[in-house]
C-alpha positions, 0 to 999 in steps of 0.5 A, spaced: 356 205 294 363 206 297 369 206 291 373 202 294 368 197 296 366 197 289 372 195 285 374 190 292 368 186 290 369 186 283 376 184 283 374 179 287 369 177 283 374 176 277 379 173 281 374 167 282 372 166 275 379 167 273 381 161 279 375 157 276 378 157 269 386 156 272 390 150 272 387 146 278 380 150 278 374 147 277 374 142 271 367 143 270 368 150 268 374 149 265 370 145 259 364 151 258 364 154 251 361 160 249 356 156 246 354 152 253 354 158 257 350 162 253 344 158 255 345 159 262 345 166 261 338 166 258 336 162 264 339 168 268 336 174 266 329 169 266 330 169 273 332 176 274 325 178 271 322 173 276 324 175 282 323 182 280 316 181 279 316 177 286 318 184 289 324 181 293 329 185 293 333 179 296 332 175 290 332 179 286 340 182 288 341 174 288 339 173 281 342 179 279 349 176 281 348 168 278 347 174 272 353 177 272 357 171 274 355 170 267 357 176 264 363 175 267 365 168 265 364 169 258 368 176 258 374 171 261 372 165 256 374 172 251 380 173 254 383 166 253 382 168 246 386 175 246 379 178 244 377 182 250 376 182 257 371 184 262 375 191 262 374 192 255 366 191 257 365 196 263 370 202 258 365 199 252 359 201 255 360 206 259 364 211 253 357 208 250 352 211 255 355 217 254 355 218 247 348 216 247 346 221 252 348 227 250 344 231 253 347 229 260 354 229 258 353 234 253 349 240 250 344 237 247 337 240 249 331 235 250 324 236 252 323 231 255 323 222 254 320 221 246 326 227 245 331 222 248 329 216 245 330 219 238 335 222 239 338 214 242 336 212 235 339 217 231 346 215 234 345 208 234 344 208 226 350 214 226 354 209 230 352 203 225 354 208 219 347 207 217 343 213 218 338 213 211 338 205 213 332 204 218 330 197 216 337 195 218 334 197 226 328 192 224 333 186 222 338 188 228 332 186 234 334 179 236 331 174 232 331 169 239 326 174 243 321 173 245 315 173 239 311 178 243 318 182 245 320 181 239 313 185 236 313 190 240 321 192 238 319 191 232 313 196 233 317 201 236 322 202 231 318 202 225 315 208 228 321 212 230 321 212 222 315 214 221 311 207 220 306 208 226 298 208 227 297 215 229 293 213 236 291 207 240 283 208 236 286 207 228 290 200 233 284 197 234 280 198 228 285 194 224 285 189 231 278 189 229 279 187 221 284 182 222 278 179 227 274 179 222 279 176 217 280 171 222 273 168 223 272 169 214 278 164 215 275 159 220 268 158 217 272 157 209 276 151 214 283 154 212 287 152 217 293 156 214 290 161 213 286 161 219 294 160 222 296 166 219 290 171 221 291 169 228 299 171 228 297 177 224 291 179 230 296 177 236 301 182 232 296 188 231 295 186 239 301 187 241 303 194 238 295 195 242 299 194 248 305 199 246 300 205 244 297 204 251 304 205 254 304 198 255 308 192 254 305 185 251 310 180 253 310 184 260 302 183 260 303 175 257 308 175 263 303 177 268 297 174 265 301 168 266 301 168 272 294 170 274 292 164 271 297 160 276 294 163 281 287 162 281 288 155 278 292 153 284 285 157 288 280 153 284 284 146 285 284 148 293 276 150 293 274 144 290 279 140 296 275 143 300 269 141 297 272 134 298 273 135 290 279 132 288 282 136 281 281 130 276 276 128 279 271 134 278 267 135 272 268 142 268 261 145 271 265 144 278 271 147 275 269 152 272 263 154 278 270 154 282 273 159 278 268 165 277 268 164 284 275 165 285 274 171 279 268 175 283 272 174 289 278 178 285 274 183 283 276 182 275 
């Protein structure tokens, strides 16, 4: 990408949010507040991961403009305040990305992708000034992720401190217990405790999923959406069966859907 292309689209772009926040702007935009703004920017990058995970480059390059219109409107909402300005945030994270990739930018030698994530967290907590304090990293992972994100990351850190099951195998063990706990659970009819077996199961779970090289809150995603999938597949079978949905019994729905299954092959 041409640099000069670059910083014209850019100033422009910053030109626009400073026009729709300057006298005779946008009254809309003009009564936006950190607190109002803050939800559409969640929405956005929502947005962002369905589009990618639609595999259309238009949208996805659509999404991720709404996303930065965002970024950029509460960069200048800090200007207004004299606190910083969307400047401030490109130099931030960019003397940020190479601090933290020294091995790039420096000569620091690594051997490969774990080497580079230790060293990543290593630098944070140095930059924090809490290098012996690791649960501060845990308490430090966005309380308003996603529950099945916000596992996984829990998961992550805690092992980069050491606090790990060795292997997927000794993972599934304990999944194992935790399913076993959760049924002592359901037959003493505990509805608390069954509750809190579930969560502790959905947990051990998701830390499954990571010693796979997964990412539950990605599988959840698209569990999600093969279930919308074959669910609109299952109601069109039975129209063409001259079945309306709500009028099928759960036989039929379900005959409908093992059909859709086989014929997915999963």
């Amino acid at each position: 990408m041409a640099d000069d292309r670059l910083s014209a689209a850019m100033a422009s772009l910053v030109d626009l949010v400073d026009r729709l926040r300057g006298p005779g702007g946008c009254p809309w935009d003009a009564k936006q507040t950190d607190d109002t703004v803050k939800i559409y920017l969640i929405e956005e990058a929502y947005e962002v991961l369905d589009a990618i995970e639609g595999s259309s480059p238009q949208e996805v390059c659509s999404e991720l403009g709404d996303l930065l219109f965002q970024i950029l409107f509460l960069a200048r909402l800090a200007s207004e305040r004299k606190e910083f300005d969307f400047a401030d945030v490109v130099e931030t994270i960019t003397k940020k990305m190479i601090r933290r990739h020294p091995h790039v930018f420096g000569n620091v030698q690594v051997e490969g992708a774990e080497d580079v994530a230790s060293n990543w967290a290593r630098i944070k907590r140095a930059e924090k000034g809490r290098s012996a304090d690791i649960s501060s990293s845990l308490q430090k992972v966005p309380s308003g992720s996603p529950a099945l994100l916000r596992a996984h990351r829990l998961g992550e850190r805690a092992a980069k401190a050491g606090f790990d099951w060795v292997n997927a195998d000794e993972v599934w063990t304990k999944v194992e217990e935790e399913m076993r706990e959760m049924r002592t659970a359901m037959a003493a009819g505990d509805p608390a405790a069954m509750s809190s077996e579930l969560g502790d199961l959905l947990f051990t779970l998701t830390n499954l999923a990571r010693h796979w090289g997964e990412n539950a809150e990605n599988l959840m995603r698209n569990a999600n959406q093969k279930f919308l999938r074959r669910f609109e597949k299952m109601e069109r079978q039975l129209a063409d069966s001259g079945i309306r949905l709500e009028e099928a019994t759960l036989d039929q729905m379900n005959s409908a859907w093992e059909n859709i299954k086989e014929r997915e092959g999963s």
